[in-house]
C-alpha positions, 0 to 999 in steps of 0.5 A, spaced: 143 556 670 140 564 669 134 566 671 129 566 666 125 573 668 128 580 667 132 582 672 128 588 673 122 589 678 116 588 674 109 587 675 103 584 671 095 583 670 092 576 671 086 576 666 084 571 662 081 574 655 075 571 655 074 575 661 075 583 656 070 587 656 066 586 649 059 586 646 059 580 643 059 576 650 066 574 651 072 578 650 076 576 643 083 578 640 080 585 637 079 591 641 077 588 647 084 585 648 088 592 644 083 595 649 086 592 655 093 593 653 093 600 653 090 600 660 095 595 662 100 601 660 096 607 663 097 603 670 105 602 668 104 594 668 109 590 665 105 584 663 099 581 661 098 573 663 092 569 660 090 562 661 090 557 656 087 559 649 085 552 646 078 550 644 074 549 649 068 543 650 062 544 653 062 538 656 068 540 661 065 546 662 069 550 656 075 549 661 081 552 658 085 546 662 081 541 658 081 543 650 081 539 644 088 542 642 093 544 646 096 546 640 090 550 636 087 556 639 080 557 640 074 560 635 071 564 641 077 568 642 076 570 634 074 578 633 068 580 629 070 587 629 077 584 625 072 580 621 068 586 619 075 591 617 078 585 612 071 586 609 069 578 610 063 580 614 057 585 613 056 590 618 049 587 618 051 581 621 053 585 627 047 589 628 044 582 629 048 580 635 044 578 641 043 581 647 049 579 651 051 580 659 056 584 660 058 580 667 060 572 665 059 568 658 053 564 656 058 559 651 052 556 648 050 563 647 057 566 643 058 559 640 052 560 635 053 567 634 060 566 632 060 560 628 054 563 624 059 569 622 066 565 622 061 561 617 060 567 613 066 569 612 069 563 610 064 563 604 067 569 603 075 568 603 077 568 595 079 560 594 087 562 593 089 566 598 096 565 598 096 566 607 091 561 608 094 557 603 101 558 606 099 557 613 095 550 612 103 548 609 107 550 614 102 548 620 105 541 622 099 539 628 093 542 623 092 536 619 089 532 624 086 538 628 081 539 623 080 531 621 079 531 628 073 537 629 070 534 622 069 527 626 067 530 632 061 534 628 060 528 623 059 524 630 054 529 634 060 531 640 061 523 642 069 522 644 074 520 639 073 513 643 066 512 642 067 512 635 068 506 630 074 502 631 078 504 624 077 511 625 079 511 633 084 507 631 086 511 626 087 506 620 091 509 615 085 507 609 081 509 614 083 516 614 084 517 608 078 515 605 076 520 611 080 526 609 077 526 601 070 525 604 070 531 610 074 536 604 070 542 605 069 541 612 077 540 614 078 547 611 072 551 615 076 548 621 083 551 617 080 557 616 078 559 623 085 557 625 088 561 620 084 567 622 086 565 630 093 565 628 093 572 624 089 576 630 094 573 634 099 577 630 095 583 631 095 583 637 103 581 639 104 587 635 100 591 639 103 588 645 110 590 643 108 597 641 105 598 649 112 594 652 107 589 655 109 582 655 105 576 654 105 571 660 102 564 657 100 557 660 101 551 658 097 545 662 101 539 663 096 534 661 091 534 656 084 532 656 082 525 654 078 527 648 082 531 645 086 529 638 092 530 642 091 524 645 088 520 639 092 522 634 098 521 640 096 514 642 101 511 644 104 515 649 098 516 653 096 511 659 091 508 654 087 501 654 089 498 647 083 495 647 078 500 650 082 506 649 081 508 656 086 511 660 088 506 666 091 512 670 088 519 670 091 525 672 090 529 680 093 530 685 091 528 693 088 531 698 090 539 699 088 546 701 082 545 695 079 539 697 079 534 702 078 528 697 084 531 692 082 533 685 081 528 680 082 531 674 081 524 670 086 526 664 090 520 662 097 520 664 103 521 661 108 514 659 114 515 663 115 510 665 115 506 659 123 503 657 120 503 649 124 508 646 120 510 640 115 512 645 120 516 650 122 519 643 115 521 640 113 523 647 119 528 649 118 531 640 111 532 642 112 536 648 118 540 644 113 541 638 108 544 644 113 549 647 115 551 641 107 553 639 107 555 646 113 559 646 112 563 639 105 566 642 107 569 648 114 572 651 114 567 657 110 561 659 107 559 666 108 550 666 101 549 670 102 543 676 110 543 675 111 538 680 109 533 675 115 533 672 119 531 679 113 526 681 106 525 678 099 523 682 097 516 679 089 514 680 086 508 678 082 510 672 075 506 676 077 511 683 072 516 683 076 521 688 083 522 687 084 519 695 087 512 692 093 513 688 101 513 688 106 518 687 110 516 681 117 519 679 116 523 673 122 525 667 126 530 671 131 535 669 133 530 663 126 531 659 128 539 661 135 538 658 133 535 651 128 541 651 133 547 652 137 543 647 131 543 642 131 550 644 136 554 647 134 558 653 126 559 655 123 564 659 119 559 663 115 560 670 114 554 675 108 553 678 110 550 685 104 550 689 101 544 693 105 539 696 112 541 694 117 537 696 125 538 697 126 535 690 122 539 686 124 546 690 131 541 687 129 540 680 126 548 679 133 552 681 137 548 677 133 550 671 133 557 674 126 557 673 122 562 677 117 560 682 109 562 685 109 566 692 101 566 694 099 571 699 093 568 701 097 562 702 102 566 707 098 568 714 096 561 718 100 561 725 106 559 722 111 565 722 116 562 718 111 561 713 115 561 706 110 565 703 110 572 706 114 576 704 118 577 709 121 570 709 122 570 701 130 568 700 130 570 693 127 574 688 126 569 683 120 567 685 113 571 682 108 574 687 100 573 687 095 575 691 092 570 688 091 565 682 084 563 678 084 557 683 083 562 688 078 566 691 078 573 690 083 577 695 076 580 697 072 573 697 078 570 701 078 575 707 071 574 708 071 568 708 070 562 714 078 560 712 080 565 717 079 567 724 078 573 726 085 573 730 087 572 722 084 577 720 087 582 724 094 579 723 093 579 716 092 588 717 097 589 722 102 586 717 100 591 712 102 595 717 093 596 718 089 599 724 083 596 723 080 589 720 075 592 715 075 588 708 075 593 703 081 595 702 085 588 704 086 588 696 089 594 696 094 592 703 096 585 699 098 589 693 102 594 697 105 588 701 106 584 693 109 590 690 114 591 697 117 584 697 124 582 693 120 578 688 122 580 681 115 579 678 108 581 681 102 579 678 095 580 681 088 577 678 084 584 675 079 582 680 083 584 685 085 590 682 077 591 682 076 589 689 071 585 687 068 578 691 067 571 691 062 573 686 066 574 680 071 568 682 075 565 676 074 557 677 073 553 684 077 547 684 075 540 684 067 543 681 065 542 675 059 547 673 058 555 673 066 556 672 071 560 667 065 565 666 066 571 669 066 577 665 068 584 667 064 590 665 068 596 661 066 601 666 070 598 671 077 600 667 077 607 669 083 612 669 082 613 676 084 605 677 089 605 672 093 612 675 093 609 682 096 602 680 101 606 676 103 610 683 103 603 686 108 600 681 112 606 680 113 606 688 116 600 688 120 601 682 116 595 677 114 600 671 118 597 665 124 603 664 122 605 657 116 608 661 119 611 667 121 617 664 115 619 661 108 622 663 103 620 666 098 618 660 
């Protein structure tokens, strides 16, 4: 099968939305992300990769791998400037705002000020707007998303399965009687997804407009409370009477943590010989990258190995040490979603314990895989992950991901000796072992190597710190805040990483003959 990336050299910015500069306390879909597209033009880059964009839950610390909805996307993300032109709120509503640190996101914070202003402007939506109407018709998932955030606000937050029993098991007359009570409430919850989806357009042509493609994410599990996993029950290693998970989701022991990661997502049923639950499974998983798929020009499957083999934990473990490896759908699954639909632009996220049968099943579906710098300087010179080792260019190359430390952070840190730190300049071809420019170094080696796509996290652009790191694996508190500030975005930054990208050949070819901006 082909490759799914372009053939041309390209390079790219990892940065989540929530982390765009804004006055609002967290970067949104309005002019904080078109913004941010024009610098990512200026700089001569060719994509921008974002993580998931569903709705967050404060219980799981806002994760963006932990949504409600893997099909929805989050209020959060709504601009109220966008709001404001469509003339759905008053200016004054803006003025109100509260003060708002430019530097991480107080979710609790925005939470309340953007519902205060999606609330108004729903009050201000004529009854019959023909879009709106249009999009609850033709939004297959919609239906039991709203149903399911009604309840969830009728419950005070309580997961799905603490609610009462007709309604976690979702009886029919149950249901029903439900979707005529929380009537107003079901089309709140329809309007903010409405206007999600009618920003997102916005910025898709934006997008298209600066020749930047958008890289997604698609988790490959989904949290248990979500209504993923209560209106698709059966499929999902639940109890049938607790509707508890039996197995969770993790993986063991690793470079993260020396008790593995024990995500506690119920797991998939693929080991089930029912058929109808085979059928619904793998018709869930292509109506998902179908929405994913329309969104963004290209998706990154979090934890591709589970599709080879998958981590199974008991659900009482309370580290992810105990548990087996089990076998997972493999490239059958994969063949029926190319069926469904055709060819897709996919990246395989293949770190962690990769065995000969993953690398197996990546390169039959022509995916491209993860090349991490940070991973590549231990004392093995046939590391795979140095560039120099790499044996083709279908792979994309980082510095490092969201789970990472920062490239700065990284090199401080007590994972490396001293004689590492060395090794690490004199192969960027550096004569000294001083942090500040190591950013720079493993962005110069990234961008030399034969990988087709080269992407870098903004706070690796920036030279930032541990400081400002996205997310530390297996910790529950104080992540997916980071914000960075507008003063950062500077030309002097854009027009030194366009030199860098066009050195090597990666700026996108309806660029190349153009003049610097």
């Amino acid at each position: 099968m082909r490759p799914t990336l372009s053939p041309q050299r390209s390079s790219g910015i990892l940065a989540h939305i929530t982390s765009l500069p804004s006055p609002y306390g967290i970067g949104d879909l309005g002019p904080s992300s078109h913004s941010f597209l024009e610098f990512l033009a200026r700089a001569g880059q060719g994509y921008w990769q974002i993580l998931p964009t569903g709705p967050g839950s404060p219980v799981f610390d806002n994760s963006p791998y932990m949504s409600l909805s893997a099909f929805a996307g989050s209020p959060l993300l709504i601009s109220p400037d966008l709001l404001l032109e469509e003339g759905l709120i008053r200016k004054s509503s803006l003025e109100m705002a509260p003060a708002f640190s430019e530097y991480s996101t107080d979710f609790a914070k925005v939470t309340a000020f953007k519902t205060r202003l999606l609330q108004e402007a729903f009050s201000s939506l004529p009854p019959q707007l023909d879009d709106f109407t249009h999009f609850k018709k033709n939004t297959p998932w919609l239906e039991d998303y709203t149903l399911f955030m009604a309840l969830k606000e009728e419950f005070h937050g309580l997961g799905w399965f603490d609610w009462p029993e007709e309604i976690a098991t979702r009886r029919p007359e149950a249901l029903s009687a439900l979707h005529a009570e929380h009537h107003e409430r079901i089309n709140y919850y329809a309007f903010e997804q409405f206007q999600f989806f009618h920003q997102w357009k916005l910025l898709q042509t934006k997008a298209k407009k600066e020749h930047i493609k958008l890289i997604g994410d698609i988790p490959i599990y989904v949290g248990w409370d979500s209504v993923d996993v209560w209106a698709n029950q059966e499929i999902f290693t639940l109890d049938p009477k607790s509707l508890r998970p039996t197995h969770v989701a993790g993986v063991p022991p690793d470079y993260f943590s020396k008790t593995g990661q024990r995500w506690g997502n119920p797991l998939y049923r693929w080991q089930s010989t029912d058929q109808n639950v085979e059928k619904k499974l793998t018709d869930w998983w292509i109506e998902r990258f179908r929405a994913v798929l329309q969104m963004v020009d290209t998706a990154r499957i979090d934890h591709f190995r589970g599709f080879e083999a998958y981590w199974s934990i008991p659900e009482e473990e309370e580290t992810a040490v105990q548990g087996e490896w089990l076998k997972g759908p493999g490239k059958l699954f994969f063949d029926k979603i190319l069926t469904a639909l055709g060819e897709l632009d996919i990246i395989a996220e293949d770190l962690g314990m990769i065995t000969p049968e993953v690398t197996d099943l990546r390169r039959s579906l022509g995916f491209p895989g993860m090349k991490v710098l940070q991973f590549a300087f231990d004392d093995n010179p046939d590391n795979p992950f140095l560039p120099h080792n790499y044996t083709s260019p279908n792979y994309v190359v980082y510095t490092g991901t969201h789970d990472n430390d920062t490239t700065v952070g990284w090199f401080l840190s007590d994972h490396l000796s001293p004689s590492q730190r060395q090794r690490i300049k004199k192969i960027a071809n550096q004569a000294d072992d001083t942090p500040s420019t190591i950013h720079k170094d493993l962005i110069y080696l990234a961008m030399a190597s034969i990988g087709r796509l080269t992407i870098f996290p903004l706070q690796d652009i920036l030279g930032f710190g541990n400081d400002c790191k996205m997310n530390c694996p297996g910790t529950c508190v104080g992540n997916w805040a980071w914000r960075c500030a507008p003063r950062f975005l500077t030309d002097s930054v854009s027009s030194w990483l366009r030199d860098e990208t066009a050195l090597f050949g990666r700026c996108p070819e309806k660029r190349l003959s153009t003049d610097k901006p």
